[in-house]
N, C-alpha and C positions, 0 to 999 in steps of 0.2 A: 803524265802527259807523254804521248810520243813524240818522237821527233817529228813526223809528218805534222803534226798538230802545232807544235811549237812553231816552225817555219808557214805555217796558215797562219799565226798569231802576230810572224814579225812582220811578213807580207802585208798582212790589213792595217798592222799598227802605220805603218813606213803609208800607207794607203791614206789614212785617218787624219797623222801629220801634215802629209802633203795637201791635203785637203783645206783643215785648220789654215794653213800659211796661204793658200790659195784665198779662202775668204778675207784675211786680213790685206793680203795686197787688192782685191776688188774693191771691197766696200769701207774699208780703212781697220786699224786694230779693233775698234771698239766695235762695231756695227759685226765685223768679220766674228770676231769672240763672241757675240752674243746668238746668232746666226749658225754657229758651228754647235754652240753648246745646245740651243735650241733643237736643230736635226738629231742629233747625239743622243738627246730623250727619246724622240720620236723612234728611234732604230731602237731604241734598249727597249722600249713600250710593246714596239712591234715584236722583238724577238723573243722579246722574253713568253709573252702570249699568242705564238706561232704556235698552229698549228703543229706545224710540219717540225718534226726534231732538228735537221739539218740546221735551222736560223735559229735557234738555241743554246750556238756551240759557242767556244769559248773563244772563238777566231773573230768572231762577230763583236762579242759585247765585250770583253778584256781589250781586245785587240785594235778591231778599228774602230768602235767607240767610245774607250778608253783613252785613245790617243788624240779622236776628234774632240773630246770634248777636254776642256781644261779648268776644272772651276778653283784650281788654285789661284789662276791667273784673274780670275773671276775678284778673288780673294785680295788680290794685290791690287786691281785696280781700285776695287774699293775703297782699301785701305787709303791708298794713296788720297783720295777725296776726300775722305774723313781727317785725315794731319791738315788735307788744306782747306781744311773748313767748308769743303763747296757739300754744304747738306743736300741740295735740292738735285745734285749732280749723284750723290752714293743712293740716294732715297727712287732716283727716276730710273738707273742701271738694275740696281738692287731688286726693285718693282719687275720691270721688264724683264729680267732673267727669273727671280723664282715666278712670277705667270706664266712666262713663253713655255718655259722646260716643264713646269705642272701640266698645262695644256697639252706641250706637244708631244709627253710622254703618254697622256690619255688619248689624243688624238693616235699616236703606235698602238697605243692598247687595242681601240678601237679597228684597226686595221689587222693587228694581229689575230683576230675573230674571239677578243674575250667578251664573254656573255657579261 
């Protein structure tokens, strides 16, 4: 990696973040996390099946959608519902994250022009 590429990486990361924390103070942590991780598929879907080489780099998918997206966090809210027994709460997040991010990764797919 060169440096020019490293500093595109910390750029979109710093990009990605800001982003993340934007959606959590809009529409609250929860709706913000699932919202962020959701678009996060959809750019990895799209770049990864670009076309064009340029949206294939490593400043795009490491970078700002690596940092936009957080499914560890994803992982801890879970968790946290599952010690408090709120089933219907880990079962309804849980749902709506692996659909949204399966969809909106195929929805990037589909935009990126894969046959």
């Amino acid at each position: 990696m060169t440096i020019r590429s490293a500093f595109a990486v910390i750029a979109a990361a710093a990009v990605g973040a800001g982003g993340r924390w934007l959606f959590g103070v809009s529409v609250g942590q929860e709706c913000g996390l699932l919202a962020a991780n959701i678009l996060g598929c959809v750019l990895i879907g799209w770049a990864v099946h670009a076309q064009r080489r340029i949206f294939n780099q490593v400043w795009l998918t490491a970078g700002l959608c690596g940092s936009l997206t957080s499914f560890s966090a994803l992982a801890v809210q879970l968790a946290v519902g599952v010690e408090a027994h709120q089933w219907s709460y880990v079962s309804i997040w849980g749902t709506a994250s692996l659909l949204g991010c399966g969809v909106g990764f195929d929805i990037g797919r589909s935009l990126g022009g894969a046959r």
